[in-house]
N, C-alpha and C positions, 0 to 999 in steps of 0.2 A: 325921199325924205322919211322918216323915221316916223313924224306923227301919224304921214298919211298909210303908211304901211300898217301901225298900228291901228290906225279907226279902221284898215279894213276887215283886220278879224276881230273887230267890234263885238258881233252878234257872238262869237266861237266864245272869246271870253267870257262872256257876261254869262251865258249858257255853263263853262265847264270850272269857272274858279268857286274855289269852297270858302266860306267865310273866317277861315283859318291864316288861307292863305293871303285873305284880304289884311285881315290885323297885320300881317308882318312887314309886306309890303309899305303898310303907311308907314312903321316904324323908319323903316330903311328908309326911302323918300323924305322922310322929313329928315333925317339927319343928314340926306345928300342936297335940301334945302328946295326939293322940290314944290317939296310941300309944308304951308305952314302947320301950326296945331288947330286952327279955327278949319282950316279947307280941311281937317284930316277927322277933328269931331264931326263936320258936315254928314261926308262919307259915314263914319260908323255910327252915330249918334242922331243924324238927320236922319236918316233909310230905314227901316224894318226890314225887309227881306231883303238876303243874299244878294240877289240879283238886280235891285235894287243901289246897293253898296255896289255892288261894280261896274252896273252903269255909270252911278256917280264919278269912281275916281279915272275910271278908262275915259272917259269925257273931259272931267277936270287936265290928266294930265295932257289928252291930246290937243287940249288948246292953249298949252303952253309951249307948244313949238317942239322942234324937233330933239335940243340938247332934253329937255326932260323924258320925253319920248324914247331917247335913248337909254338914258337910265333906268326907265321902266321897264321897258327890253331886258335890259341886263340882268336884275335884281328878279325878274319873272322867273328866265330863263333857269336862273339858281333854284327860286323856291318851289318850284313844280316844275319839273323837265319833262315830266309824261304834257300838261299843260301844254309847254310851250312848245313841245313837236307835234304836236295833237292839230297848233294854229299856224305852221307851218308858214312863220315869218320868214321874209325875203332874209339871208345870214347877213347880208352889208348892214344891216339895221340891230345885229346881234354883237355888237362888238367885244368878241373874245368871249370866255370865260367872266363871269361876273364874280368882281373882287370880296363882295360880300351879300349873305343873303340866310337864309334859316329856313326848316322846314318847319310843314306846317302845324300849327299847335293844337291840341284837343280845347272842346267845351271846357266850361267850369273851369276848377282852380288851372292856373296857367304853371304848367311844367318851362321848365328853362331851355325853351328851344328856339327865343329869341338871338338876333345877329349882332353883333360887335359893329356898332354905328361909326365908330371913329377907327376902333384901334383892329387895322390890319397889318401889321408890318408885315415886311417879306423877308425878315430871319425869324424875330421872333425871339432866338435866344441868342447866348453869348456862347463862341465855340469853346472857350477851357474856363473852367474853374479856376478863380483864383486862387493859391493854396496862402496860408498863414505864416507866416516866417517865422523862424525862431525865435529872433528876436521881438516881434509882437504877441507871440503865442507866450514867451516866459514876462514881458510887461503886464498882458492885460490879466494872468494868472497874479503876478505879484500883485497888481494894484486893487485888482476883486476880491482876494482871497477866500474866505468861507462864503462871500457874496453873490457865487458861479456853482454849477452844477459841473461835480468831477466829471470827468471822459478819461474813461479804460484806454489802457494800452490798444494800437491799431492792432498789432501782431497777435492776439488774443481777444478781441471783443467781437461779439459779432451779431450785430446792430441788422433789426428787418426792418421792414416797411412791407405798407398795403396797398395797393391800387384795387380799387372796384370803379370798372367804370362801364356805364350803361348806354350802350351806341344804338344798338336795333331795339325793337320794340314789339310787341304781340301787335299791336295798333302801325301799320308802313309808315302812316306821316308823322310820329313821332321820331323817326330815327333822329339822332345827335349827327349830324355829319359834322366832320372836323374833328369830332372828338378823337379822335386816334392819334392826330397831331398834339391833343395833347397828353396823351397817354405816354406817347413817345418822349415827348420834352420832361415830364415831371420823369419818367424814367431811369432816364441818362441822368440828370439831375442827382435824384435821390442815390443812383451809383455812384454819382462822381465823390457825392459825399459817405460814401462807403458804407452804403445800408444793403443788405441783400434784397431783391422788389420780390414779392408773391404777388403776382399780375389775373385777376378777373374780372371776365367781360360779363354783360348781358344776364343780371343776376335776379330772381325776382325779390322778395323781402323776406320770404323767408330765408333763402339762400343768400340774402347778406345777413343775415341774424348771426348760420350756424357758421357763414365764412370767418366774422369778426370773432364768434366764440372759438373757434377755432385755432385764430391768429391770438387769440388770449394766449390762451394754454401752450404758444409754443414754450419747448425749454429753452431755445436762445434766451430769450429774456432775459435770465438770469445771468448771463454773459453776456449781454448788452449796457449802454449805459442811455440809450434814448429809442424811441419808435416813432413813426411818421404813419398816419392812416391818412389816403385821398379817397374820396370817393366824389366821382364825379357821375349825373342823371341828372331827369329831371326831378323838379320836386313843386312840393306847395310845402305851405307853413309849417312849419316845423317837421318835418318829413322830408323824405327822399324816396322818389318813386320806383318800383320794382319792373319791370320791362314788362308786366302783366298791367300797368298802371289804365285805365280805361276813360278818363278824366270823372271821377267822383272821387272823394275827399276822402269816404271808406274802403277804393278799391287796394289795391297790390301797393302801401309803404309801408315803409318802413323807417320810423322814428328817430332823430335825433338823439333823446336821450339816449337812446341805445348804448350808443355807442360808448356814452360816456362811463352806461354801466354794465359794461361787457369791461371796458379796460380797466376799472374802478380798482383802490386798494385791495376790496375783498375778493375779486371776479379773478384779479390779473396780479399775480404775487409777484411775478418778475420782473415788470415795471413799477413797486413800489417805490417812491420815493425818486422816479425817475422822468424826465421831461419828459409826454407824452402829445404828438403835434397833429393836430386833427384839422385837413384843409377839405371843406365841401364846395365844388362848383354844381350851383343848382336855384331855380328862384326858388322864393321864399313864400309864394303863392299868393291869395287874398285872405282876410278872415284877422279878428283882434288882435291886438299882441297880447301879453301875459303879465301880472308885477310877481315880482319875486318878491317872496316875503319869507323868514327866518319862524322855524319852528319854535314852536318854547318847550324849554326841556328842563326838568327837574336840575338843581344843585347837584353837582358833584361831591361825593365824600371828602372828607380832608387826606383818608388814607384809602391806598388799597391796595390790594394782593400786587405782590414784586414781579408778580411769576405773568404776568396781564400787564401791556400796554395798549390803550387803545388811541387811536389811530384817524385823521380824518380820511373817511369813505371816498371821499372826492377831493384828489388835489394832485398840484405839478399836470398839469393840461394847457396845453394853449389851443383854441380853436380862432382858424380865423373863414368866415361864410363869406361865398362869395357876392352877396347883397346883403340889403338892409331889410328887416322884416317887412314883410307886404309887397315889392318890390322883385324885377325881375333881374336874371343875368342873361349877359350875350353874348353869344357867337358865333364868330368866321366859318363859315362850312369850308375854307380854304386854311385857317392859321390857326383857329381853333377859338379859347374862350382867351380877352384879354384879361383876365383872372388869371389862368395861369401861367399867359407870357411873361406879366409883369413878375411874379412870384420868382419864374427859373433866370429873368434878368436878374434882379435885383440881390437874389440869393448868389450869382454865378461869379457876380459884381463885386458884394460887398459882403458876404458871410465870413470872408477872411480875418475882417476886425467889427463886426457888428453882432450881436446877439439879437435872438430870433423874434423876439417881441419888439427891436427895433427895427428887423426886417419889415415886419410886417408893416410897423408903422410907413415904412416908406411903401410898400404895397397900396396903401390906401391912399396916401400922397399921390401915387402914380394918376389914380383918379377922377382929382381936384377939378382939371378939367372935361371932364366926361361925368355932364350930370345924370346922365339917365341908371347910373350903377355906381355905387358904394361898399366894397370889401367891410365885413366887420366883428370882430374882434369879439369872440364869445367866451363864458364860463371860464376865461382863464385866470388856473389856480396856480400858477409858476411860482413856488417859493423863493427863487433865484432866477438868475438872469442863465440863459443857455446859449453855450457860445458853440457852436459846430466844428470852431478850429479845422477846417479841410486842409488835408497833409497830415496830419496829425492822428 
């Protein structure tokens, strides 16, 4: 039986699990209903030291019988595999590969290397892109009219995208596992919708500074009619972590604004005036939130020079993060994050007659029931609706 194999490398556990890997596990177990929130506070909020915490929960689960037993097994076996061969459990008691689980997370602010509690599917996406029909591609043109952001000829536009995405890490137990899967899905994705992908992995912050400054300046742009920037690590509050990240709040990130003022009217001349779609998978850390408050700025003349238009700095952006300030995101070390399963279904599904701000809305929709994570919808400056018309 599965508990009593588990109480016998009692002592191994308790000895070689880090309190990393304790946080995760309770995650996972309470959403497989092993555990409630009160037995799960006990453990991390009753115990002071490590070892402490896992005598607790290796005790609690083992006298819940064997089905629990076995899910501890399984969701071990994932998040520390040096661990779980080190305790050299009987394999009858390891059943398969575990469906979900996360490595383990640093001190301090919490990077996004938590697991997707619910959503694991086993596709994940949808095989073809819907493409827009004619007839709904010249409807929803006729009935938007100036209320849609144009899209250049296919035969001539040639539309980028960004992937940065942060998998290893100077620190082992940060690695992102899973994330590849979704490196791969938003990939095929963004090609189906005919964006050329500029693909990096494993960046620290300054190397995504000069990558985004870079991806400014390309001249596509100006033969473009839209861009797409992902970047997927871990992160804390307002920030995204550099693969140097060490869990302190000052070490290796690199900032949200950034981004937005790397692509900005002034920064990025060839997406002026052009939808610009910024998707982050990453928590969002601990620490305040922030109010936005409106500068005051001098009256405007009644007249000025014909030869000068000025312009807002920031605007046509839609970002949407994949949590809510303070909060974390998860992921499948098997399927990846369901942030951006839902995203390439939804877009794969329904981008043929929906605009992107109402993608999204259903992205956050997809959520509703999955409380422990909420997609959400930042600084977007979209003057119009943006429609992606695939096929088109």
């Amino acid at each position: 039986m599965a508990d009593k194999k588990l109480f016998a490398v009692r002592t191994k556990f308790i000895k070689g699990v880090n309190g990393a890997v304790i946080s995760d596990l309770l995650d996972v177990l309470q959403a497989d209903s092993v555990l409630n929130v009160s037995e799960a506070e006990m453990v991390m909020e009753g115990q002071k030291l490590v070892s402490d915490k896992a005598r607790c929960l290796i005790d609690m689960v083992c006298k819940k019988g064997n089905r629990a037993s076995e899910k501890f097994i399984s969701q071990l076996q994932a998040a520390d595999p040096s661990l779980f061969d080190s305790l050299q459990i009987d394999p009858e008691s390891a059943p398969g590969s575990a469906p979900r689980s996360v490595p383990a997370s640093p001190p301090g602010p919490a990077p996004s290397s938590m697991v997707s509690q619910q959503e694991t599917s086993q596709a994940g996406t949808v095989p073809f892109l819907i493409s827009c029909s004619p007839e709904s591609y010249n409807r929803i043109r006729e009935m938007e009219k100036d209320s849609i952001y144009p899209v250049m000829e296919k035969a001539t536009r040639k539309r980028l995208a960004l992937i940065i995405n942060n998998i290893k890490f100077t620190r082992p137990d940060l690695e992102r596992k899973g994330a590849d899967k979704d490196q791969a899905n938003m990939k095929k994705l963004l090609q189906d919708l005919d964006y050329t992908v500029d693909e990096y992995n494993d960046l620290t912050a300054q190397e995504m500074d000069r990558t985004l400054q870079q991806f400014a300046q390309r001249p596509e742009h100006e033969q473009s009619d839209s861009a797409f920037v992902v970047i997927m690590s871990h992160g804390i509050r307002d920030a995204i972590c550099g693969v140097d990240y060490d869990g302190e709040q000052s070490s290796d990130v690199f900032k949200n604004d950034r981004i937005f003022n790397l692509l900005n009217t002034v920064n990025c001349a060839g997406l002026r005036d052009k939808p610009k779609v910024i998707l982050i998978q990453a928590c969002r850390g601990e620490g305040a939130g922030h109010s936005w408050v409106s500068d005051s700025v001098p009256l405007e003349p009644q007249y000025e020079d014909d030869s000068l238009m000025k312009r807002h700095k920031e605007k046509d952006f839609i970002c949407l993060c994949s949590s809510t300030p303070e909060n974390k995101s998860y992921r499948s070390i098997v399927d990846g994050t369901p942030f951006v399963r839902h995203i390439v279904e939804i877009f794969y599904n329904n981008a043929h007659k929906d605009h992107v701000d109402e993608l999204f809305r259903q992205v956050q929709q997809a959520f509703q029931d999955f409380p422990q994570q909420m997609p959400t919808k930042e600084r977007t400056t979209l003057m119009k609706k943006f429609y992606l018309f695939p096929g088109f």
